[in-house]
C-alpha positions in Angstrom: -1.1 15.7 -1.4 0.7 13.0 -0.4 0.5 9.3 -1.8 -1.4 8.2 1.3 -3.7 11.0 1.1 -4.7 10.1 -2.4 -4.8 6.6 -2.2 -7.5 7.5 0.7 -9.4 9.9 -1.2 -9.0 7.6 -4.4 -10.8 4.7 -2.0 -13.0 7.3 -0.6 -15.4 7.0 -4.0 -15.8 3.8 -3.0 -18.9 5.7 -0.9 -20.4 7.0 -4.1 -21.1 3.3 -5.7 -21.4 1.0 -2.6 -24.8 1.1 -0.7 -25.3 2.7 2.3 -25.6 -0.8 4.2 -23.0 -2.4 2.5 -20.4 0.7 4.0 -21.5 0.0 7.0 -21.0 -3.3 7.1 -17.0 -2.9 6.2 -17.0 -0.6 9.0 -18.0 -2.5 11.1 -15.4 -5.5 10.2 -12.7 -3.1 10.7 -14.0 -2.3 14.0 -14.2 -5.4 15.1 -10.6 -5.8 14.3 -9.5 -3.5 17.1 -8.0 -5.1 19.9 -8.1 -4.0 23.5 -5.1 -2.5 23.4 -5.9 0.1 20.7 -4.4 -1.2 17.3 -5.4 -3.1 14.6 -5.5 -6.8 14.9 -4.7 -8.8 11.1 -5.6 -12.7 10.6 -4.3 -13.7 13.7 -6.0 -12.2 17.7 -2.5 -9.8 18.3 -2.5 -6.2 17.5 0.3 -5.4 14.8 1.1 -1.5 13.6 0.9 -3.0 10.2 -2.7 -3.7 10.2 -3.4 -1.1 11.8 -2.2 1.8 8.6 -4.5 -0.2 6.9 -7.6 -0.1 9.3 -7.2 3.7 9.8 -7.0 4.3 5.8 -10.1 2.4 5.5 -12.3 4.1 7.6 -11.0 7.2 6.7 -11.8 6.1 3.2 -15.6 5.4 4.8 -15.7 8.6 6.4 -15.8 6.8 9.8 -14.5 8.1 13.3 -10.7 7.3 14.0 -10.7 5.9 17.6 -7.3 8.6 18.3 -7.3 8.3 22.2 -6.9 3.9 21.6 -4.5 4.3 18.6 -2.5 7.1 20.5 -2.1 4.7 23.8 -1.1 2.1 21.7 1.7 3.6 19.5 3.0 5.2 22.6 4.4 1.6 23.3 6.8 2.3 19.7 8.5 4.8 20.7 10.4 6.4 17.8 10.3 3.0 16.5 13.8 1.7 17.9 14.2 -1.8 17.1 11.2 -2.2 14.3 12.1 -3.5 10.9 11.5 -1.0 8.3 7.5 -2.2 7.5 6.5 -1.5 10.5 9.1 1.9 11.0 7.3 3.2 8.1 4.0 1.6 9.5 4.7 3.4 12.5 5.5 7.0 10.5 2.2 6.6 9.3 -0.1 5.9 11.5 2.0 9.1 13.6 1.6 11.4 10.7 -2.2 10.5 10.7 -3.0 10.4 14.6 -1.1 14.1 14.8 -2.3 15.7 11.4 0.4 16.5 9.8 4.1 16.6 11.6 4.1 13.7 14.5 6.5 14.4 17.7 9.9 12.3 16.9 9.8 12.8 13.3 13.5 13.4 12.7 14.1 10.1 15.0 11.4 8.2 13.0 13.2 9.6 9.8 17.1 8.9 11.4 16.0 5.0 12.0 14.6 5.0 8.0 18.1 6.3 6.9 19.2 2.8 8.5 17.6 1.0 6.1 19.7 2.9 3.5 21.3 0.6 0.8 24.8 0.7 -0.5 23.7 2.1 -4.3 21.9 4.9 -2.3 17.9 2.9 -2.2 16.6 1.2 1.1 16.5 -2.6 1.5 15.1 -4.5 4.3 18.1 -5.7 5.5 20.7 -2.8 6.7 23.7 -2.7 4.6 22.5 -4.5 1.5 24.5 -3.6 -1.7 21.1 -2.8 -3.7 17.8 -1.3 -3.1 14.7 -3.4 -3.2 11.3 -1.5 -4.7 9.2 -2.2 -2.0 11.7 -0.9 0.8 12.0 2.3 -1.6 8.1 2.2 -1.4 8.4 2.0 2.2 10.5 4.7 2.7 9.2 7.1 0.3 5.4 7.1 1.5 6.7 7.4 5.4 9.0 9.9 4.5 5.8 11.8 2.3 3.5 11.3 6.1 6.2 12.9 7.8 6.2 16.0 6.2 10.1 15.3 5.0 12.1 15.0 1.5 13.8 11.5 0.9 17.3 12.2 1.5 19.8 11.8 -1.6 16.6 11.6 -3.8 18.5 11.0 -6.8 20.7 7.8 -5.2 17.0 6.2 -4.5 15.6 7.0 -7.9 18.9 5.3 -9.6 18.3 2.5 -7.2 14.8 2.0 -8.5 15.7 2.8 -12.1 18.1 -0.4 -11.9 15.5 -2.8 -11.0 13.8 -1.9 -14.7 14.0 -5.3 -16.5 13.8 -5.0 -20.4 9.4 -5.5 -20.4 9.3 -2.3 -18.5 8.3 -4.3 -15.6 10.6 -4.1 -12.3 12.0 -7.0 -10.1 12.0 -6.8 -6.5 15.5 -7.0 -5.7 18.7 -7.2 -8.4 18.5 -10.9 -7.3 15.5 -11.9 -8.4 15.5 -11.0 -12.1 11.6 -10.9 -12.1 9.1 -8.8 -12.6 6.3 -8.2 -9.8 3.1 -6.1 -10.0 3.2 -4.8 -7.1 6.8 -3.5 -7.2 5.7 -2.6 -10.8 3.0 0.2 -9.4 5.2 0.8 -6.5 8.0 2.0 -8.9 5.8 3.3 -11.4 4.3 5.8 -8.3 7.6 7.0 -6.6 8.7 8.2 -10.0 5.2 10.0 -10.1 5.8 11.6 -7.4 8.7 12.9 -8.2 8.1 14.2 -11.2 8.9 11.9 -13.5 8.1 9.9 -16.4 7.2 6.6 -16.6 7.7 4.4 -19.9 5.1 3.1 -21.8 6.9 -0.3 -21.7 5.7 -0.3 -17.5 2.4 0.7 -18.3 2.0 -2.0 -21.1 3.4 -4.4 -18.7 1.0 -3.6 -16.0 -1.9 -3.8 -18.0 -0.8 -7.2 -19.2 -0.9 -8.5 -15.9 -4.9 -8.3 -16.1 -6.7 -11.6 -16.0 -9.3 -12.0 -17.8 -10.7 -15.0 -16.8 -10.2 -14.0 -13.3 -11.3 -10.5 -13.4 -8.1 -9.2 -11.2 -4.3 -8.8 -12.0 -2.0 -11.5 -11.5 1.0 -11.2 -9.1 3.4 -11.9 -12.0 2.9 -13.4 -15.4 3.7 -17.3 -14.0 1.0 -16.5 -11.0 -1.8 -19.2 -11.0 -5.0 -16.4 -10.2 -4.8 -13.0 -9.5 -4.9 -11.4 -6.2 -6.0 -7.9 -4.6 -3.1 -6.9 -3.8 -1.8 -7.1 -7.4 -4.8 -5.9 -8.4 -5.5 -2.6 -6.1 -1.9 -1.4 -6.8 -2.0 -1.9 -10.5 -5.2 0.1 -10.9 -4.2 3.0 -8.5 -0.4 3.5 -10.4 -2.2 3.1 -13.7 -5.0 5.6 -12.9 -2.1 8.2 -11.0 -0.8 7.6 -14.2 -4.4 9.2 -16.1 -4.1 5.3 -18.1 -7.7 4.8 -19.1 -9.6 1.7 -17.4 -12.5 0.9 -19.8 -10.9 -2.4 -20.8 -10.8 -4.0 -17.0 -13.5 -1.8 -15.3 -16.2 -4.5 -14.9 -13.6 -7.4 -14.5 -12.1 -6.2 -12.0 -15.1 -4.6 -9.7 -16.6 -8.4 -10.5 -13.3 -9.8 -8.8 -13.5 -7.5 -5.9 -16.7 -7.9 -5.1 -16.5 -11.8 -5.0 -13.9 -11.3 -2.6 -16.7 -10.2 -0.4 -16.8 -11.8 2.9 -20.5 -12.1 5.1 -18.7 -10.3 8.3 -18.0 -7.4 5.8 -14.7 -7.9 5.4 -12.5 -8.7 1.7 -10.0 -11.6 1.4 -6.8 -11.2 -0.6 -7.8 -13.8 -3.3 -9.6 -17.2 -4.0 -7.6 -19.2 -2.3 -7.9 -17.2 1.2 -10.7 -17.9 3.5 -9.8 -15.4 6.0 -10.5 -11.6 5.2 -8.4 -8.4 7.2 -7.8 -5.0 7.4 -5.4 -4.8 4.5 -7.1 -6.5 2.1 -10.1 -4.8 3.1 -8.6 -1.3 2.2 -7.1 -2.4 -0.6 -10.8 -3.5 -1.8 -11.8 -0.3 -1.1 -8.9 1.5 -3.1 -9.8 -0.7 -6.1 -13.3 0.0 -6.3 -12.5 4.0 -5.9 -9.8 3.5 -9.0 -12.6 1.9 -10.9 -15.7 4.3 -9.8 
């Protein structure tokens, strides 16, 4: 099973806590965030292949209908992604790997234009050419590569790449340049080395637990964030629970921060400072819940 395909079925309990009316109601948000072109609008009115991963995990996670015919006229427009930057390449593997089942036409093209994002120490950055690998770019790679039915080239250059960014908390920085420790890159880390087999230290899992709020109910960003955020908070609960970490201590905090993240049109924002809800946050919401049912 791939890490999409768990992260989906992980959101998918989501449907065993949640009301029937309250399901479809976050349907129908995502729904309504389908443009007339066939993807998946975010906050603003323009379809983006970014938003639209994270509308066709969720209603998979809801059990809903994927609108194929719409999604496949509209990535026709990609291509094999010539000319994306590498979120939206590995957006674009994706949303491929889900529309065909399994193997998408143009894999090995999709997969020739990831190997462009490939660092110097042998991880993937953003930017072609960079001397080191950035988490989230590994991340990005890594979970295209899993959709596409292919192995991550030079595995073990990527992994040292990652293994680099560990700062002495067990918590991992973005990028060598930053020096500081992110949640998110935290779970991202803490899942590629899951996937591959290997461990994770308990200094990382301490530090991701540490990052729970409880005053706000979520996980924070990093330790200097002000409030914590969904984001922070979804991919801290799904690496800790890959990781079989027990959840007892931030179960109800956490399902009372989701849920007041709640938008009327069915939708989720990404924290308390946002007053616009999307697709990704919306997923995200949905992956939370699923880590905590």
């Amino acid at each position: 099973m791939t890490s999409s395909q768990q992260m989906i079925e992980t959101a998918s309990k989501c449907r065993t806590i949640m009301e029937a009316d309250a399901l479809e109601s976050i349907g129908g948000f995502i729904m309504s965030r389908q443009a007339p072109d066939g993807g998946f609008m975010g906050k603003s009115e323009a379809s983006d292949l970014y938003y639209t991963v994270f509308a066709i995990e969720a209603l998979a996670s809801l059990g809903w209908k994927i609108p194929v015919e719409a999604l496949e006229r509209y990535l026709a427009r990609f291509g094999t992604g010539n000319g994306l930057d590498l979120p939206h390449l590995s957006c674009l593997a994706r949303v491929a790997a889900r529309l065909a089942g399994g193997e998408p036409a143009g894999r090995k093209e999709i997969a020739a234009r990831l190997e462009q994002y490939r660092s110097r120490d042998g991880g993937y950055a953003q930017v072609p050419g960079t001397d080191q690998g950035e988490a989230y770019a590994c991340f990005l790679a890594g979970i295209a590569y899993e959709d596409l039915g292919l192995s991550i080239p030079k595995q073990l250059k990527a992994l040292r790449s990652i293994t680099r960014l560990e700062l002495p908390s067990g918590g991992y920085a973005g990028s060598g340049a930053s020096g500081v420790a992110a949640t998110t890159t935290t779970a991202s880390a803490a899942v590629i080395r899951a996937v591959i087999h290997l461990p994770v230290s308990k200094k990382t899992t301490e530090w991701l637990l540490n990052r729970y709020d409880p005053s706000g109910g979520g996980f924070r960003a990093t330790e200097e964030a002000p409030l914590p955020d969904l984001l922070s908070t979804a991919t801290a609960l799904f690496a800790l629970s890959r990781l079989m970490i027990p959840l007892d201590s931030v179960r109800q905090g956490c399902a009372n921060f989701v849920q007041s993240l709640w938008d009327d049109n069915g939708g989720f924002r990404g924290h308390a400072a946002d007053s616009v809800p999307d697709c990704e946050y919306t997923f995200y919401a949905l992956l939370a819940l699923g880590c905590l049912g």
